[in-house]
TORMARFI-696221 format. One line per field, with one value per atom (N, C-alpha, C): atom name; residue number from 1; z, x, y. Coordinates in steps of 0.001 Angstrom, whole numbers, plus 500000, padded with zeros to 6 digits. Layout:
// TORMARFI-696221
at = c(CA|...)
i = c(NUM|...)
Z = c(Z|...)
X = c(X|...)
Y = c(Y|...)
***
This chain:
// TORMARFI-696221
at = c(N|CA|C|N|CA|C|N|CA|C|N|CA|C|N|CA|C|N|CA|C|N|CA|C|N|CA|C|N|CA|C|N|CA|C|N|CA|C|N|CA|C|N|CA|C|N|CA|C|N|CA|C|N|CA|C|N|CA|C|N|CA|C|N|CA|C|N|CA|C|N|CA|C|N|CA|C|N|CA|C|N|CA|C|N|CA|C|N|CA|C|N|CA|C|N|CA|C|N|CA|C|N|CA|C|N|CA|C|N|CA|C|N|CA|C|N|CA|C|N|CA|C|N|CA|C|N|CA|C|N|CA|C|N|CA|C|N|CA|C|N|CA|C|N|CA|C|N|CA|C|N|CA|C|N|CA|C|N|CA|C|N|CA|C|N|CA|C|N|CA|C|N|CA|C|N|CA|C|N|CA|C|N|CA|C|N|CA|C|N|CA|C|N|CA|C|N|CA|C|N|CA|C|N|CA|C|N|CA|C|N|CA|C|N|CA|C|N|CA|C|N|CA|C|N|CA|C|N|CA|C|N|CA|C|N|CA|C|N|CA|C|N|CA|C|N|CA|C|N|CA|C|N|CA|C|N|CA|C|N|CA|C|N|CA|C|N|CA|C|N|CA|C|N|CA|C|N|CA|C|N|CA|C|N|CA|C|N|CA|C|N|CA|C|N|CA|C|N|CA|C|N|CA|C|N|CA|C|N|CA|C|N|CA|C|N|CA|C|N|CA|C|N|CA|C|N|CA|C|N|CA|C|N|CA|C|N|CA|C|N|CA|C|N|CA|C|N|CA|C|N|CA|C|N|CA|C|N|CA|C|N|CA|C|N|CA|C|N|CA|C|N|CA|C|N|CA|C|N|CA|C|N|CA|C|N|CA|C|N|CA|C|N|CA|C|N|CA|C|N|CA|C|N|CA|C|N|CA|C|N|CA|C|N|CA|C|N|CA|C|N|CA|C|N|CA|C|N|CA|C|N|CA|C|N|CA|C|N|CA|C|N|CA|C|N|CA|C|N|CA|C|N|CA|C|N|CA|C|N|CA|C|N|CA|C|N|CA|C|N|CA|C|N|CA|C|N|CA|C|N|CA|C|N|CA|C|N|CA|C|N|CA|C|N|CA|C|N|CA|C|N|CA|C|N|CA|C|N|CA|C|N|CA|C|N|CA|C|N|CA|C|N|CA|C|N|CA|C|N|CA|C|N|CA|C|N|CA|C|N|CA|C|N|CA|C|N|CA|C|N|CA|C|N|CA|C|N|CA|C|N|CA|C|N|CA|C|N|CA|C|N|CA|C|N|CA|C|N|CA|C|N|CA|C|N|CA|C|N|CA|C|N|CA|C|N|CA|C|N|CA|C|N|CA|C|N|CA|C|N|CA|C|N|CA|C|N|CA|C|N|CA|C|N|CA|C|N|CA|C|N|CA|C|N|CA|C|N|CA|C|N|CA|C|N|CA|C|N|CA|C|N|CA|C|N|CA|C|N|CA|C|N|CA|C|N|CA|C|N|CA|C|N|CA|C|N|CA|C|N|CA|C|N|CA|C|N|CA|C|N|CA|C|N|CA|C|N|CA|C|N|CA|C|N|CA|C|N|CA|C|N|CA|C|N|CA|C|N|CA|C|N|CA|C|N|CA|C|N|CA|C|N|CA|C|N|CA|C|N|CA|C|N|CA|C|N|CA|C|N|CA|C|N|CA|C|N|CA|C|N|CA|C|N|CA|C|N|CA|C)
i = c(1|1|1|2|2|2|3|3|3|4|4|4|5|5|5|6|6|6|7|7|7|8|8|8|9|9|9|10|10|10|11|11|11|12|12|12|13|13|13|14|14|14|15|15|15|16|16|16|17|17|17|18|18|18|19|19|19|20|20|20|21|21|21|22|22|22|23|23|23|24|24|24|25|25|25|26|26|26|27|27|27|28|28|28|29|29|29|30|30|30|31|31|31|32|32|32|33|33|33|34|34|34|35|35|35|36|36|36|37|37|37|38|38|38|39|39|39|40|40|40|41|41|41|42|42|42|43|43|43|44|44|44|45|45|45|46|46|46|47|47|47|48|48|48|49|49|49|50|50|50|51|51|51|52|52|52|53|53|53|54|54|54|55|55|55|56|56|56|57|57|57|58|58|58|59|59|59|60|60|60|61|61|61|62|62|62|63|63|63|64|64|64|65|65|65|66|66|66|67|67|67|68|68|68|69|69|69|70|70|70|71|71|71|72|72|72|73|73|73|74|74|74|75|75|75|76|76|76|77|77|77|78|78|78|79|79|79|80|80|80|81|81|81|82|82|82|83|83|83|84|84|84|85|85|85|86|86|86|87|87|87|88|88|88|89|89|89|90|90|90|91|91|91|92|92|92|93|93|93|94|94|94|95|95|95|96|96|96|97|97|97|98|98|98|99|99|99|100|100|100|101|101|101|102|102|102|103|103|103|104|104|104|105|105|105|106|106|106|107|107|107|108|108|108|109|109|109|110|110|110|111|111|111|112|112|112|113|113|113|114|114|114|115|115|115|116|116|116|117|117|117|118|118|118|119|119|119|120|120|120|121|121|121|122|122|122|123|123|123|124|124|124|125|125|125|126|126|126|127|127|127|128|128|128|129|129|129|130|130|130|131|131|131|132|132|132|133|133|133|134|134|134|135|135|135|136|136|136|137|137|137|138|138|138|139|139|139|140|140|140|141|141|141|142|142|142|143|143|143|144|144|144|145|145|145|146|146|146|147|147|147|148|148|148|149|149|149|150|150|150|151|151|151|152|152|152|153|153|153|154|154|154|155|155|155|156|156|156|157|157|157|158|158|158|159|159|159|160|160|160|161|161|161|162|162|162|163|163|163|164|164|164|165|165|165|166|166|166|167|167|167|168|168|168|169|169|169|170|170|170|171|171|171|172|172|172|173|173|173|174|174|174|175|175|175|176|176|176|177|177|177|178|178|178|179|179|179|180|180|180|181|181|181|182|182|182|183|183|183|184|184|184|185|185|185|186|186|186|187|187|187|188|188|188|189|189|189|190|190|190|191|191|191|192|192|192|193|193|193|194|194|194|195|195|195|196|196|196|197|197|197|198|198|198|199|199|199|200|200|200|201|201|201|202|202|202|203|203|203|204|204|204|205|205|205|206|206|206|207|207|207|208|208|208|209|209|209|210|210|210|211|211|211|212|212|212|213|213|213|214|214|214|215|215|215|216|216|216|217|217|217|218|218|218|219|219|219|220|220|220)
Z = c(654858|654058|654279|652845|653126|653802|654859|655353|655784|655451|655797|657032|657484|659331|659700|659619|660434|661785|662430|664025|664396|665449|666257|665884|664772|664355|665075|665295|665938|664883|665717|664657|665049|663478|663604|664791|665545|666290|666236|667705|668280|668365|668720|668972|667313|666379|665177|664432|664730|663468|664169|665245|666107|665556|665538|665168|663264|662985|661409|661031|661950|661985|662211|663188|663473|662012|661953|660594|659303|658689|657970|658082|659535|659881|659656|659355|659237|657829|656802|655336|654901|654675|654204|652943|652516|650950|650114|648877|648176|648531|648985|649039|650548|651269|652693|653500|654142|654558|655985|656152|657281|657452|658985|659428|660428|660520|661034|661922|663244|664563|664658|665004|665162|664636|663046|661999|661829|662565|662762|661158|660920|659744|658508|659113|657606|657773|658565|658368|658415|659440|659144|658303|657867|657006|656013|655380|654022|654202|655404|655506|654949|655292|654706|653297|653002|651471|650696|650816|650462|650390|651272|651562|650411|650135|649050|649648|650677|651374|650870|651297|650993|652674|652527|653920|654227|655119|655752|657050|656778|658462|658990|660323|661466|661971|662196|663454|663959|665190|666018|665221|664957|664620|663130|663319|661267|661142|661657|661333|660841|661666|661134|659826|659835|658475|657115|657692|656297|655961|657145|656842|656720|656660|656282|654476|654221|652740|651878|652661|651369|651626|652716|652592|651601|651545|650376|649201|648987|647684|647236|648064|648124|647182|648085|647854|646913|646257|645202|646101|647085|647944|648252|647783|647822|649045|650161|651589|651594|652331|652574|654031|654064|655144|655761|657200|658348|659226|659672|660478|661398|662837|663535|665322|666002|667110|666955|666850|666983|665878|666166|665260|664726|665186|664527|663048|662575|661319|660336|660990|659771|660950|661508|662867|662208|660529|660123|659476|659203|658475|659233|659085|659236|658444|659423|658923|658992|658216|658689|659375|659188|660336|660777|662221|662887|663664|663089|663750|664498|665636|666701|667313|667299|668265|668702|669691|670382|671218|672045|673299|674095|675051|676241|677157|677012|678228|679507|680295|681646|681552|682109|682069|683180|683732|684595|684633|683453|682798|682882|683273|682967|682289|681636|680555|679011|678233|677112|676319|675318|674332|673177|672851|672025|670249|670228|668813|668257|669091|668924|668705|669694|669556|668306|668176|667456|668341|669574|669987|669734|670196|670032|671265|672129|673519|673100|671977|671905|670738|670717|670675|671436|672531|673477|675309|675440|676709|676887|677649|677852|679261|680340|680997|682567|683571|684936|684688|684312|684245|682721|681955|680006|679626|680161|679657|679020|679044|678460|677078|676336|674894|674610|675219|674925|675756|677082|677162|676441|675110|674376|673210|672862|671723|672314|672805|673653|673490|674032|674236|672846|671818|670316|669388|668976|668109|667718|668837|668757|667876|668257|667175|665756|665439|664062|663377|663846|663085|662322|661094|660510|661504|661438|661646|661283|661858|661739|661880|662252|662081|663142|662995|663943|664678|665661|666030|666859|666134|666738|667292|668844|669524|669949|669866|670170|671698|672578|673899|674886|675735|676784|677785|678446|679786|680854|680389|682170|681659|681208|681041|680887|681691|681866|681054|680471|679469|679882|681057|681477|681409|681873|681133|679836|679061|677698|677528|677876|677687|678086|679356|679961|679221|678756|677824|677126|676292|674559|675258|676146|676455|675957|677550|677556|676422|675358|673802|673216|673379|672903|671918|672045|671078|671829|671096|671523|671323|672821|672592|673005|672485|672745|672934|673424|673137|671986|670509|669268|669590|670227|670361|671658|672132|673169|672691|672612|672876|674014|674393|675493|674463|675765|674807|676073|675705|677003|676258|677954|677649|676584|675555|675124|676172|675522|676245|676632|676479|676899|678262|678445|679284|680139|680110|680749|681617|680996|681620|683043|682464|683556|684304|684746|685043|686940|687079|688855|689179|688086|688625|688351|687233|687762|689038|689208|690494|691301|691473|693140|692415|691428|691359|691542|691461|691310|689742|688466|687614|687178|687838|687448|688861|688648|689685|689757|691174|691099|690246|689703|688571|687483|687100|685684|685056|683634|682476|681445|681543|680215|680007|679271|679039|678069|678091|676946|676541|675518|674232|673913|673585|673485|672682|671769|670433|670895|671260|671678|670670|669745|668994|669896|669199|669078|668273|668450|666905|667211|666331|666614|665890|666583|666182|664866|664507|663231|663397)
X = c(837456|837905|839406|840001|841332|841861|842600|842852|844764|844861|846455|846205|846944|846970|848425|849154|850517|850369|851737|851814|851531|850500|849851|848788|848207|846732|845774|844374|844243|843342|843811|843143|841786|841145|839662|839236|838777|838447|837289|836680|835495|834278|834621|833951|833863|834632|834104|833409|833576|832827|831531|830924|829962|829255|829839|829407|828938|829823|829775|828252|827940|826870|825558|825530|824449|824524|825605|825390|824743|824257|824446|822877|822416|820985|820027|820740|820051|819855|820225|819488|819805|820949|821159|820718|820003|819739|821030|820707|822180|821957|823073|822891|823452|822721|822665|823698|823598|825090|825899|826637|827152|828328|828588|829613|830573|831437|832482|833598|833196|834185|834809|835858|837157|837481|837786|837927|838576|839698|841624|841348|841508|841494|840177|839846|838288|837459|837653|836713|835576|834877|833293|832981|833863|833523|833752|834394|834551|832846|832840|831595|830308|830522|828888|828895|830500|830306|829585|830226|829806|828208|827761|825821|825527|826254|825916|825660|826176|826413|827190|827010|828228|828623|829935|830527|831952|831495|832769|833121|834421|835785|836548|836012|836906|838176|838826|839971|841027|841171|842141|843879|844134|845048|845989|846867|846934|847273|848180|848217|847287|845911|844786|844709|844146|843587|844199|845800|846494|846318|846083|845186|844504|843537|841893|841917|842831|842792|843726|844827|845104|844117|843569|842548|841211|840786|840085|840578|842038|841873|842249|842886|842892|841373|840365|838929|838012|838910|838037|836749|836835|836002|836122|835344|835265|835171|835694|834973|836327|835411|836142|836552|837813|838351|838815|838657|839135|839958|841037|842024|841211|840710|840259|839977|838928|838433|837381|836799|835318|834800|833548|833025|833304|833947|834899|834966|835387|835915|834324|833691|831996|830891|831373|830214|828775|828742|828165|827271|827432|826914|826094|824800|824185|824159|823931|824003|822174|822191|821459|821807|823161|823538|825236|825119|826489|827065|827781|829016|830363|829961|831653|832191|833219|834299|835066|834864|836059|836738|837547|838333|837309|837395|836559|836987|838269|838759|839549|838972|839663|841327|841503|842829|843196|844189|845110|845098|845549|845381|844116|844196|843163|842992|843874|844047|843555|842892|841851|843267|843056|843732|844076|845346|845858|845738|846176|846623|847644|848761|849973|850571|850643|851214|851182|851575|850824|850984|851239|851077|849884|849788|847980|847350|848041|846859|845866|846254|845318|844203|843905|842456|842541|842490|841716|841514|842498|842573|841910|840852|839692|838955|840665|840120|840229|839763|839805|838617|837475|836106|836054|836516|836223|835544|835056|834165|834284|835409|836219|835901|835998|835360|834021|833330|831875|830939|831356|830764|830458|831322|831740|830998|830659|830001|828382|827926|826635|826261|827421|826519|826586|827676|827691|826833|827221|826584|825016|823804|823114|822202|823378|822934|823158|823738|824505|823788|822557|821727|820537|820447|819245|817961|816589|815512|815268|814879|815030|816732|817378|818931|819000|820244|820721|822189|821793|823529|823479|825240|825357|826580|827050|828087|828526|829666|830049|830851|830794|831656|831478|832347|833004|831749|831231|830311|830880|832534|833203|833285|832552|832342|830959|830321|829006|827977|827703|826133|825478|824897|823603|823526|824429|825543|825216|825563|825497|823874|823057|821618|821133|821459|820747|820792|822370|822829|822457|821972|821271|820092|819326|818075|817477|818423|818540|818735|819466|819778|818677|817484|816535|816384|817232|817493|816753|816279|815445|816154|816464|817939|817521|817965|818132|819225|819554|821200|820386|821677|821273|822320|822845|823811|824655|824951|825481|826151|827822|828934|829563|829584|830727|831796|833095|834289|835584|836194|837595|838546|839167|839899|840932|841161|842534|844082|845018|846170|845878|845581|845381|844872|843421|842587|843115|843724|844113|845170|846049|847293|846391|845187|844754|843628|843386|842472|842838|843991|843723|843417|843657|843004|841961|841098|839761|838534|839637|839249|838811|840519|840364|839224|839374|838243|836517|836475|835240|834605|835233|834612|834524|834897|834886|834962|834179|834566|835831|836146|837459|837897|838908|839162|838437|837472|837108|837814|838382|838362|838024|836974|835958|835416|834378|833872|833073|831571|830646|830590|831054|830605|829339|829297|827652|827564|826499|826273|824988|824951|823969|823367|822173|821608|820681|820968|820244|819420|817889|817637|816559|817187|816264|814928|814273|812640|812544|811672|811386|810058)
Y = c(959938|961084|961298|961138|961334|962658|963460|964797|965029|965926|966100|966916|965948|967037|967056|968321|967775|968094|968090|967955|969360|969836|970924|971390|970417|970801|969389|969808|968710|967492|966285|964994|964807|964625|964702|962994|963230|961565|961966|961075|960691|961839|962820|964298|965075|964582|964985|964021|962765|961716|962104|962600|962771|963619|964805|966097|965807|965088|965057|964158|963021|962527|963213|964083|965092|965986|966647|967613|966708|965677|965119|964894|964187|964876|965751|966955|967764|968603|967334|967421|968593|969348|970781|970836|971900|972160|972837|972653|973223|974852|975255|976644|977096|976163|976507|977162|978331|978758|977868|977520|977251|977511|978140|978322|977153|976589|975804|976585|976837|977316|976226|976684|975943|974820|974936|973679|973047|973121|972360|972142|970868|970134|971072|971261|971181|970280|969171|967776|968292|969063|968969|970273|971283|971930|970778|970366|969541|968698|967878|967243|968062|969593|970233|970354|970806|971000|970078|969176|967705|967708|968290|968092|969002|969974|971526|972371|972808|974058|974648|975895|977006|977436|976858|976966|977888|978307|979305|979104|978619|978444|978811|978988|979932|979061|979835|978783|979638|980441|980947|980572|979211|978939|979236|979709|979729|978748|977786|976479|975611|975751|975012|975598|977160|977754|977022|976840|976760|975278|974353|973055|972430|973549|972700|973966|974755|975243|973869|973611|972291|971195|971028|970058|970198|971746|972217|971792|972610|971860|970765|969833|968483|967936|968485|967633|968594|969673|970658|970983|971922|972310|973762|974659|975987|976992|976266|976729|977737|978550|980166|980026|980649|979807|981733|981478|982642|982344|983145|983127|984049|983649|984602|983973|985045|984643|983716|983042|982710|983190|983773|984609|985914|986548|987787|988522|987208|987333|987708|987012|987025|987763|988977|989620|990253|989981|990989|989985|988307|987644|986915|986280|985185|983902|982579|981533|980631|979533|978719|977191|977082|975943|976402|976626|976600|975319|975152|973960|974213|973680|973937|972775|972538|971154|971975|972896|973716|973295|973748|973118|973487|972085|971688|970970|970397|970022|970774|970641|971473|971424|972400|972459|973482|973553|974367|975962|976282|977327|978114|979637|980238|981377|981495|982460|982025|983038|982750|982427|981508|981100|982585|982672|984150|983782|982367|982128|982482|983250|983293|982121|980981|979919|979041|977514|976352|975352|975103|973886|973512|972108|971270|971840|972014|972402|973074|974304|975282|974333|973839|972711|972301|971923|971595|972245|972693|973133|974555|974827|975319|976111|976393|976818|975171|975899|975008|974290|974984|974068|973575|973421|973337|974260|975357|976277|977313|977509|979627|979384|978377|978690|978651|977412|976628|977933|979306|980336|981308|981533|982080|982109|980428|980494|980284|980101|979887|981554|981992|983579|984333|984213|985105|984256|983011|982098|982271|982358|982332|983311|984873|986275|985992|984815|984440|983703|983135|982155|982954|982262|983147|982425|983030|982636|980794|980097|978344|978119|978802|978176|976915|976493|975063|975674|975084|975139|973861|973636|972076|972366|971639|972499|970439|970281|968713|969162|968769|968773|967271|967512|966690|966642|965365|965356|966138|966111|966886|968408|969156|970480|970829|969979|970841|971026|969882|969824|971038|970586|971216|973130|973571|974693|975289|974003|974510|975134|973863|973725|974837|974881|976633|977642|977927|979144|979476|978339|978767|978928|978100|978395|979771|980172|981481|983082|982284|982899|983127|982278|982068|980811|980064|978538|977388|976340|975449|974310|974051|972627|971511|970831|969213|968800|967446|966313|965876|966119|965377|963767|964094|962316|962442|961002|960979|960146|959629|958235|958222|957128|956871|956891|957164|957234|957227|956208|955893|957326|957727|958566|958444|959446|959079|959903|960140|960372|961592|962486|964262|964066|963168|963250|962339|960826|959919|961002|961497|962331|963282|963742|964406|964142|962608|962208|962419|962075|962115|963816|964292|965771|965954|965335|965634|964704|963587|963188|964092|965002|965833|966956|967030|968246|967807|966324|965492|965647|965955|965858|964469|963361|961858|961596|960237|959253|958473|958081|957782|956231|956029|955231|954976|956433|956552|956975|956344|956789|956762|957297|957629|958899|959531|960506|960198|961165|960944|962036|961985|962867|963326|964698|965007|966383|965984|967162|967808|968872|969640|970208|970854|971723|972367|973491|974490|975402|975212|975718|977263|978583|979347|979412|980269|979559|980487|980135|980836|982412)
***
């Protein structure tokens, strides 16, 4: 899919062709509502439209917002697009499939992301453990699904699957791993690999990470 991304929005890779594969799975009917947290580009919102959803996208960033709307109309795609927190912007709406690629990589920093900025960090950097966003949507997301909804959440092995799994558990969502890839670090993560040595989130002279799409589906 052709997409215009300029510099501080982030590029759709490995953790979205992922996510875009699971969504695609799950056979949306025309109509279907879905929501898209943190959409940089539009890619997997554009991906639902495409199925015949009626889709609406969040993203902290205005940079993103304003690039996944020429990416709309690039691809004549009607998705309603939000400048916001998370879920914020739509607190009042329900969905039947939610989609997130948030920041999940650990980072230094422990202060919540503002959206003041546009650097790229703010996709991805997530806190000392990767978790300050992926806690976030685990605990709101789940109030957001209609009855049978899905939620599909794509993250990093070094932020804590099991984490995720508990959380929604706990939400009342019935989770699975919908996919797992290996995947060699790229430059973000390579740059900070001897620190997650000392922290032990890798073994020493790993660089890799597996990718992993979690769902969550509430019961009906």
């Amino acid at each position: 899919m052709l997409l215009i991304r300029p510099p501080g929005v982030y590029r759709p890779q490995g953790d979205t062709e992922l996510l875009v594969s699971c969504l695609h799975r799950e056979r949306l009917r025309s109509g279907s509502r879905v929501l898209d947290l943190c959409t940089g580009t539009g890619a997997v919102a554009l991906a639902a439209a495409e199925d015949g959803a009626r889709v609406t996208a969040v993203d902290l960033s205005g940079r993103a917002v304003a690039t996944a709307w020429l990416n709309a109309m690039l691809h004549r795609s009607g998705i309603r697009l939000h400048r916001g927190d998370l879920l914020a912007p739509v607190a009042e709406l329900s969905f039947d499939l939610i989609t997130a690629n948030p920041p999940y990589v650990p980072a230094a920093a422990t202060a919540a992301p503002t959206g003041a900025g546009t650097g790229p960090g703010l996709a991805w950097d997530a806190g000392p453990d990767g978790r300050l966003v992926l806690d976030r949507i685990c605990r709101e997301a789940p109030r957001r699904l209609a009855r049978g909804g899905v939620l599909l959440l794509v993250q990093s092995s070094l932020a804590n699957v099991p984490a995720t799994l508990a959380s929604l558990g706990t939400a009342g969502l019935r989770t699975t791993v919908a996919a797992r890839r290996r995947q060699a670090f790229g430059p973000v993560m390579a740059a900070r690999a001897a620190r997650f040595e000392r922290l032990g989130l890798i073994a020493p002279g790993q660089r890799h990470e597996v990718l992993v799409v979690v769902r969550g589906v509430r019961e009906r």
